[in-house]
C-alpha positions in Angstrom: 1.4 136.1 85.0 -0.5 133.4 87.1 1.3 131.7 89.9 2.3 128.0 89.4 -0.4 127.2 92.5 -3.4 129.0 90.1 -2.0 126.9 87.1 -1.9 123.8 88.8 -5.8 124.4 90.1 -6.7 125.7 86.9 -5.3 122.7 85.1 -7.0 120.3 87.7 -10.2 121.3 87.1 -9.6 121.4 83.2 -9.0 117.9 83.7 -11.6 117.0 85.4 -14.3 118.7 83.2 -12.7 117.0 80.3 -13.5 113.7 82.0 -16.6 113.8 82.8 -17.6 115.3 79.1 -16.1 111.7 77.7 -17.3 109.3 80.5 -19.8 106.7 79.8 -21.7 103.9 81.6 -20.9 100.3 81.4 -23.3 97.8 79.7 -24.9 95.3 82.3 -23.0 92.0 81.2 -24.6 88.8 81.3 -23.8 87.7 85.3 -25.3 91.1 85.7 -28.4 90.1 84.2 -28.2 86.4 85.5 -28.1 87.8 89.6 -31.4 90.2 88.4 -33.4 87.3 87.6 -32.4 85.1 90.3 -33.2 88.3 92.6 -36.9 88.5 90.5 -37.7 85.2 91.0 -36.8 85.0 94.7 -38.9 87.9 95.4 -41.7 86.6 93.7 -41.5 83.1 95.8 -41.2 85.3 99.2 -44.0 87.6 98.1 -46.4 84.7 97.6 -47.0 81.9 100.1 -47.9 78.2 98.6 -51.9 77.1 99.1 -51.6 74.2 101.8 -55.4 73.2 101.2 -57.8 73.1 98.4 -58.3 77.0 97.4 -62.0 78.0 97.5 -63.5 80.9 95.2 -63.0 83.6 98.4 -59.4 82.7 99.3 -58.7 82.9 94.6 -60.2 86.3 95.6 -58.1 87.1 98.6 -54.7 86.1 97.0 -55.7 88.1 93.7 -55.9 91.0 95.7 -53.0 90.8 97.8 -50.5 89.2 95.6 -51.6 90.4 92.1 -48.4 92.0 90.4 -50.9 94.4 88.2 -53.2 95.4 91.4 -49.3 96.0 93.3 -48.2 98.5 90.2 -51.2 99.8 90.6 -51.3 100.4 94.4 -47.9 102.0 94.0 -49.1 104.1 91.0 -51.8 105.4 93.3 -49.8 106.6 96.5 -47.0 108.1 93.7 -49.5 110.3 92.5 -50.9 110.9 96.3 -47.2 112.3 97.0 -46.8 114.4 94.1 -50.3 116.0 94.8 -48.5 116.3 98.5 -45.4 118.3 97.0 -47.8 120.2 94.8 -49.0 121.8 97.8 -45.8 122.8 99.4 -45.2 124.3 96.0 -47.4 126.6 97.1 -45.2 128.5 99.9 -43.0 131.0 99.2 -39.2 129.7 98.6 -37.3 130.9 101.2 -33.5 130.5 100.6 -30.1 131.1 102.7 -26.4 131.0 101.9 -23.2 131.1 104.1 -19.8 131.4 102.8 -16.4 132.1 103.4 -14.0 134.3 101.1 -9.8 134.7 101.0 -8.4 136.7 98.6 -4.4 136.1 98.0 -3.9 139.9 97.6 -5.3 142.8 98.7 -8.6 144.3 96.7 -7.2 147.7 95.9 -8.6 150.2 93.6 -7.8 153.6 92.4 -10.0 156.8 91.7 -9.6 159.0 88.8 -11.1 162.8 88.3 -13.9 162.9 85.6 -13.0 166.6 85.0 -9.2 166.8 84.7 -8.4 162.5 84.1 -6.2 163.5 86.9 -5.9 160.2 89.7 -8.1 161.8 92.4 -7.0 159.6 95.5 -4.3 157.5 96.5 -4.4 153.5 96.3 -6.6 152.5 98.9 -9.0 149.3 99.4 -12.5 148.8 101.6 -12.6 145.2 101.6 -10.7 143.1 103.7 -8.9 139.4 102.5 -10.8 137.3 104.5 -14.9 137.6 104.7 -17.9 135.9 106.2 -20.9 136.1 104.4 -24.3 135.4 105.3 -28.1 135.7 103.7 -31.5 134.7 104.7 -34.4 135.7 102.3 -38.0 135.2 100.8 -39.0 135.7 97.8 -43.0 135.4 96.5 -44.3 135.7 93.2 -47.8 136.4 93.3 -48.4 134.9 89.7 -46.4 131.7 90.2 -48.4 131.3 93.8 -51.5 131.6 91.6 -50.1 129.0 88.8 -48.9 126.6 92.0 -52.4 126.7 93.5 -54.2 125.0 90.2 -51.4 122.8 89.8 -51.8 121.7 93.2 -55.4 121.0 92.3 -54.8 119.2 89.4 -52.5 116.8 91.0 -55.0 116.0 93.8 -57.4 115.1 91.2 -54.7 113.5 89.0 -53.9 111.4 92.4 -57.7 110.1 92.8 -57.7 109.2 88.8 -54.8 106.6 90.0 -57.6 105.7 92.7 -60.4 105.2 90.3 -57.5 103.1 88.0 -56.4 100.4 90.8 -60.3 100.4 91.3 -60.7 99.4 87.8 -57.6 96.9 88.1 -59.8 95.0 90.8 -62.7 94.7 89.4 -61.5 93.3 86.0 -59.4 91.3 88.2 -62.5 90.0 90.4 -63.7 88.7 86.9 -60.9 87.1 85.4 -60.3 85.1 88.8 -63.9 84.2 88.8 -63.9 82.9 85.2 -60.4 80.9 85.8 -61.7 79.4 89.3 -64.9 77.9 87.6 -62.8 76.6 84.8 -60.3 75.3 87.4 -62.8 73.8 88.8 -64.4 71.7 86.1 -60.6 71.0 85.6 -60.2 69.6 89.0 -63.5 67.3 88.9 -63.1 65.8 85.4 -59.3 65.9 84.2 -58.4 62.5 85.5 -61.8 61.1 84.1 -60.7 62.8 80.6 -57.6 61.0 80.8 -59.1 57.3 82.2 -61.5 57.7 78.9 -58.5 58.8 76.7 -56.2 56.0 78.1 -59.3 53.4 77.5 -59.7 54.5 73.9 -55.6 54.1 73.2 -56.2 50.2 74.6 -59.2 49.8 72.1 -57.0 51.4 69.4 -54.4 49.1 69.9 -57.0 46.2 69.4 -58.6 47.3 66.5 -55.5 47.7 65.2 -54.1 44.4 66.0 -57.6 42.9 64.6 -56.6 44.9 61.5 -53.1 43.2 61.1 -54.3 40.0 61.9 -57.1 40.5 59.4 -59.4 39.1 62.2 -62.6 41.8 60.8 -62.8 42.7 57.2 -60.9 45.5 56.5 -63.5 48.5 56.3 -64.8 47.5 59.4 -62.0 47.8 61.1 -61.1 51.1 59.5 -64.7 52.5 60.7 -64.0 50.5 64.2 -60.6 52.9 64.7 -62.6 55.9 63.0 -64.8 56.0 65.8 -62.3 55.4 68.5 -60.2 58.2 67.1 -63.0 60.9 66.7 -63.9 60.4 70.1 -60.1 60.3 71.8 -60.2 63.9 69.0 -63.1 65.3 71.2 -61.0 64.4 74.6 -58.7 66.0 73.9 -60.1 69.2 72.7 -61.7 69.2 75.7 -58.4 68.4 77.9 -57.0 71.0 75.8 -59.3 73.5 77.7 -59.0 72.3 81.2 -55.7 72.1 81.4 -55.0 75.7 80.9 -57.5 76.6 83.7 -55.4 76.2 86.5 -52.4 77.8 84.6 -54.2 81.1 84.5 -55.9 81.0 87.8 -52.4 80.8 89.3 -51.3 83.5 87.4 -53.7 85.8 88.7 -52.8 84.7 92.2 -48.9 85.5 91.5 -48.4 81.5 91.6 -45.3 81.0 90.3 -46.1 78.7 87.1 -45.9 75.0 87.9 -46.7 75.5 91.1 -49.3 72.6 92.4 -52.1 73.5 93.7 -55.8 71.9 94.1 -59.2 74.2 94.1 -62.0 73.5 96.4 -64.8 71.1 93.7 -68.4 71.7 94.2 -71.0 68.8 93.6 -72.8 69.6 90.7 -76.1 69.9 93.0 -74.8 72.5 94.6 -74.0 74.5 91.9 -76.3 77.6 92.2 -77.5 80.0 90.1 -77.6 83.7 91.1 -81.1 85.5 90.7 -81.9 88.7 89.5 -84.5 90.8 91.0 -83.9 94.3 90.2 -85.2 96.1 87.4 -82.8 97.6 84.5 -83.4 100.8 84.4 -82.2 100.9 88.5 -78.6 98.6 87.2 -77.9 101.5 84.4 -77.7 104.2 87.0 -75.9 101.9 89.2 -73.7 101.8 86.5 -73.5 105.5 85.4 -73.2 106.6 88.7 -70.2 104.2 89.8 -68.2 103.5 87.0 -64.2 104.5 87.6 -64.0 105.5 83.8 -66.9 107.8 84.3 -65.7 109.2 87.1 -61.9 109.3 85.5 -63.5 112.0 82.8 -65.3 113.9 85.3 -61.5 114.5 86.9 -60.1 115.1 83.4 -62.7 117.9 82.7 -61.9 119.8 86.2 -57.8 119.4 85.4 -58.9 121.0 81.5 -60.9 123.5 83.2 -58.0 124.4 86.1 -55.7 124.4 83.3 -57.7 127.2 81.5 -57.5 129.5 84.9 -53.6 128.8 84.9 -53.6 130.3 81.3 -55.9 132.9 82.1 -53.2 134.3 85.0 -50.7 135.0 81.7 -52.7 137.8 81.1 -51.5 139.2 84.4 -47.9 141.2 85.2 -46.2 138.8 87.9 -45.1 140.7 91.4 -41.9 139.9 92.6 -41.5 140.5 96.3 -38.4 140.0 98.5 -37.2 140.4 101.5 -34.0 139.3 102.7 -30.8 139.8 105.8 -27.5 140.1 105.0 -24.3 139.8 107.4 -20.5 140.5 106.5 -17.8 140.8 107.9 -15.9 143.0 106.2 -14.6 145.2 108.6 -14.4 148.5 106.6 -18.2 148.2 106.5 -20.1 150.4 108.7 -23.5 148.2 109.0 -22.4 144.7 108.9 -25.5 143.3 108.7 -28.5 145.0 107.0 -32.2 144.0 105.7 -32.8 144.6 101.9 -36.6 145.1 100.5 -37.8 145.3 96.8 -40.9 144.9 94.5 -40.4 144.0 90.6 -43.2 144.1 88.4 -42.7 141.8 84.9 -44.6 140.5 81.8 -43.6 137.9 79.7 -45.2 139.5 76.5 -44.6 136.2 74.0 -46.5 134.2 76.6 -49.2 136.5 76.9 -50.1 136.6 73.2 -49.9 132.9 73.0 -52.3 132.4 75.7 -55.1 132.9 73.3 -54.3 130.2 71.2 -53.7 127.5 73.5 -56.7 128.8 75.7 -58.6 127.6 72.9 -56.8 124.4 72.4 -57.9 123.9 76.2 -61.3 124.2 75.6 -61.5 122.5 72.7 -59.6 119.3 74.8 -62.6 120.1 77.3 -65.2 119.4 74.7 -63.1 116.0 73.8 -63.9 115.0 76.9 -67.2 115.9 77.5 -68.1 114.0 74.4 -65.5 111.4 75.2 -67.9 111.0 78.5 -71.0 110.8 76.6 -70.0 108.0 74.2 -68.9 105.9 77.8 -72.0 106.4 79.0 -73.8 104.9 75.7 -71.0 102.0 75.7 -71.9 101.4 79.6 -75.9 101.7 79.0 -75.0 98.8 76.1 -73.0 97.0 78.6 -75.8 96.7 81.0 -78.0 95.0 78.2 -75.6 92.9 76.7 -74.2 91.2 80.4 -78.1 91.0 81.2 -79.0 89.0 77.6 -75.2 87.3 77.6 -76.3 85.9 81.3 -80.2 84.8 80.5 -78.7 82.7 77.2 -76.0 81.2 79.5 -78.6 79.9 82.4 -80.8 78.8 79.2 -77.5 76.6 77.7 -76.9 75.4 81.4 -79.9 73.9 81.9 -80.1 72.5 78.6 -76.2 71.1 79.0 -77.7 69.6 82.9 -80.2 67.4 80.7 -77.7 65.9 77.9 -75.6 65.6 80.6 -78.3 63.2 82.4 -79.2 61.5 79.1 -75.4 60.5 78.0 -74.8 59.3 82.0 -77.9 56.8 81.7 -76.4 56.0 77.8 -73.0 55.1 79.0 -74.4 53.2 82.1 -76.5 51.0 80.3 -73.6 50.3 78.0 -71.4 49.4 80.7 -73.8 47.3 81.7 -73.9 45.2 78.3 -70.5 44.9 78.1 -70.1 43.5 81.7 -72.8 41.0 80.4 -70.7 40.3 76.8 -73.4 41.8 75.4 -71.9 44.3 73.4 -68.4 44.9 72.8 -65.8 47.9 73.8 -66.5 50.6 70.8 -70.0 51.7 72.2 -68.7 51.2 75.4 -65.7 53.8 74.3 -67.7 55.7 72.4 -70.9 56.2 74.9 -68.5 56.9 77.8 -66.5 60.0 75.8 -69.9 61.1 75.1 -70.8 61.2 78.7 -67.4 63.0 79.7 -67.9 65.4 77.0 -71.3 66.2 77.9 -70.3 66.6 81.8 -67.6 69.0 81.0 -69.9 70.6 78.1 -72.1 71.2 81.5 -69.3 72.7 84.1 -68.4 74.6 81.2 -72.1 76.2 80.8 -72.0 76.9 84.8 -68.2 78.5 84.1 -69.9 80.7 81.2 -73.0 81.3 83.4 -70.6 82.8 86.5 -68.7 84.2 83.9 -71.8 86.3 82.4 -73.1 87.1 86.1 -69.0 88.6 86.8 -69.3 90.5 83.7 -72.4 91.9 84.8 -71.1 92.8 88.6 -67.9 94.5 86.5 -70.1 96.1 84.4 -71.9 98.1 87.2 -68.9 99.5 88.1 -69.4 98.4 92.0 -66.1 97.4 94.2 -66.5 93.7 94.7 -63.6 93.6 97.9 -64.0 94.9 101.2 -62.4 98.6 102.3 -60.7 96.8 104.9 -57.4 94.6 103.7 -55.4 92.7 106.3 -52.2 91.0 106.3 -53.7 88.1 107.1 -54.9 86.1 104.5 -57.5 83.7 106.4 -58.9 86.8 108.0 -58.8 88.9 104.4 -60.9 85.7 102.6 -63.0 85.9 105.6 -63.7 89.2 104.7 -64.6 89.2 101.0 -66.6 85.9 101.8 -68.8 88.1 104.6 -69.1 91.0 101.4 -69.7 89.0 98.3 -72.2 86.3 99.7 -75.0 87.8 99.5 -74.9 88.9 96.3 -73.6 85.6 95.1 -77.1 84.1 96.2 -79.1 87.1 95.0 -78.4 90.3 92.9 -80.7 93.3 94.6 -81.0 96.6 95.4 -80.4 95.3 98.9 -77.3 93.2 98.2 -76.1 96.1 96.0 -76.2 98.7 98.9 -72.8 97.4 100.4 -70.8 97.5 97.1 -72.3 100.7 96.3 -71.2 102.4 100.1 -67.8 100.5 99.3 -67.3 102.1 95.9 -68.5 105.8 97.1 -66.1 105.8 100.4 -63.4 104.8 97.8 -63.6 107.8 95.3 
């Protein structure tokens, strides 16, 4: 029979397993939910400081790369992997392992001993153990397979940790060009919103006129039908266009980590100061720029060197795995005659289901390493096509800008010379209208072929494969635009082997 003591513990922990088996979380309620969001937007607003002055291209730049969400996952993605390449190599050591313990029996461990020959009880009751023990261990143990196994692994996470390098890279240079296409767009924004919406607000006043006119029967009425047909085509055109603009600055700010609505002005640019970068280096010189930096190229180089350290884990199935151990022991027991004592032994074992399915996925492995060797190739044809199409996408933009620069003069001189009448009574408020949202049109028509020809010269830097910041990132974030202005002038003027050198030291001391 069991004492009421062991029934009582024995019951207690029944109890206690029978809990946890039925326990279950609670469901976030709603004022749970409501305190995460106030806590997410909060740190957003902390994380990112307000612009106090007009924000110029560098600074777009400097707050993209310090205050990006996607460039911050990306970071932490990067030194995640760093540590897990750190514990692979600790998983590399032998384990060694200790124990220390106490032990109280509530009787006494007796035993008795019984003749093989006669079934006769040899000995009387006796015991060699006594009630209350201290027990101590201290041992190694190394498996020369698994230390093989641990050593590719560690490999494999190393390279796995500068794939998450070559991916934040990536993250910054797609970012580079989104912030560069939104900042140019921002900017035509900032010049000619309010003159969109002087233009717009002139043709509602002539609207109203016309109509008036119309009720009063003042014109005849397919007159005044055309007269409001031509006010409202061009107010249609405006607006298309302030369509456009006024999502510029909403995206710009998103890829600063502005919170949205948050006001903000952009440094303008007079439109004679609006220069075109120059290319003077040949094309066969940017495709093995391009080949030779790219982060996805490099990301499959890694990929084949993890397949191939795969393949020599699998080839080490093929081999029995060596158990050695050592280890000291201490107890108390007083019956003992060495209490403490030092116990060696070597096992030798082979997993044999393992081994014969090593062939098979050995081939799986190699056949994954071909994927990716061809995988490799086809990037390289898509970057090589890359090259060609950024080069021809940014020789038609420069083409359309200088085009868009001489309607743009034309429809200026238009709409001056029917200001002009007008102020003279010379001609009445539809050309005036109508000239005037021609000019605007055609002035926005040209900021937006000087947007599309930055955004064809980004696409091209992006699709070299080169790092566009500086190695060096501060906390300070006049001193950190200061930077990237110092790294990307040059190149902003002038696309060379010269001005290339910098981005292409940059992007080698990164991977």
């Amino acid at each position: 029979m069991f004492s009421k003591k062991t029934q009582f513990v024995s019951i207690s922990f029944l109890s206690i397993f029978l809990a946890s088996c039925s326990f279950h979380t609670k469901p976030f309620t709603e004022e749970d939910r409501q305190k995460k969001v106030l806590s997410d937007r909060e740190k957003i607003r902390e994380h990112t400081p307000r612009p106090t002055k007009p924000i110029t291209f560098y600074e777009a730049l400097a707050r993209g790369i310090k205050y990006n969400l996607d460039h911050r996952v990306k970071t932490l993605e990067e030194a995640y992997a760093l540590n897990l390449s750190n514990i692979a190599d600790w998983d590399m050591l032998p384990p060694i392992t200790t124990s220390a313990g106490y032990s109280r029996r509530s009787n006494v461990l007796a035993s008795n001993s019984q003749s093989v020959a006669t079934g006769q009880q040899s000995l009387e009751t006796s015991t060699s153990t006594d009630n209350n023990r201290r027990l101590f261990d201290l041992g190694v143990l190394w498996n020369v397979l698994d230390f093989g196994t641990a050593y590719f692994t560690a490999r494999q996470k190393s390279d796995e940790a500068k794939i998450a390098q070559l991916r934040r890279q990536k993250v910054l240079q797609n970012m580079a060009f989104d912030i560069r296409n939104a900042y140019w767009r921002a900017v035509t924004a900032e010049l000619l919103l309010k003159e969109v919406d002087q233009v717009i607000d002139l043709g509602y006043g002539a609207l109203k006129n016309a109509r008036r006119l119309e009720k009063e029967r003042i014109q005849p009425l397919p007159i005044s039908l055309n007269y409001q047909k031509i006010i409202l085509d061009a107010i249609s055109k405006l607006f298309k266009q302030r369509r456009e603009l006024a999502m510029a600055k909403a995206e710009l700010a998103s890829l600063m980590n502005l919170e949205p609505g948050t006001q903000f002005e952009v440094e303008t640019i007079h439109k004679k100061k609006l220069n075109l970068p120059e290319i003077n280096i040949s094309v066969d010189a940017l495709e093995n720029i391009a080949l030779l930096h790219r982060p996805e190229v490099w990301e499959e180089d890694y990929n084949k060197r993890i397949s191939k350290n795969e393949i020599y884990k699998l080839y080490t199935s093929f081999f029995p795995g060596i158990n050695l151990e050592a280890r000291r022991n201490y107890d108390s027991n007083s019956f003992l005659y060495n209490q403490s004592w030092t116990d060696f032994s070597a096992k030798l074992g082979l997993n044999l289901f393992k081994m014969l399915a090593t062939p098979t996925r050995l081939r799986a492995e190699r056949q994954k390493g071909s994927v990716i060797s061809t995988r490799r190739l086809a990037l390289s044809m898509a970057i090589l096509t890359q090259i060609h199409l950024s080069l021809e996408r940014y020789s038609i933009a420069k083409k359309e800008y200088v085009f868009s620069k001489q309607i743009d003069r034309v429809n200026t001189k238009i709409a001056s010379i029917s200001k002009s009448k007008v102020q003279a009574e010379l001609e009445d408020n539809l050309k005036l209208i109508e000239d005037k949202a021609s000019e605007i049109v055609g002035r926005v028509r040209r900021y937006a072929s000087y947007t599309e020809v930055q955004n064809a010269y980004g696409r091209l830097i992006n699709s070299l494969g080169v790092n566009p910041f500086p190695m060096i990132i501060t906390e300070d974030l006049d001193e950190m635009t200061r930077l990237i202005e110092s790294h990307l002038s040059k190149t902003e003027l002038r696309l060379d082997e010269q001005s290339l050198l910098s981005f292409t030291v940059n992007t080698n001391t990164a991977s």
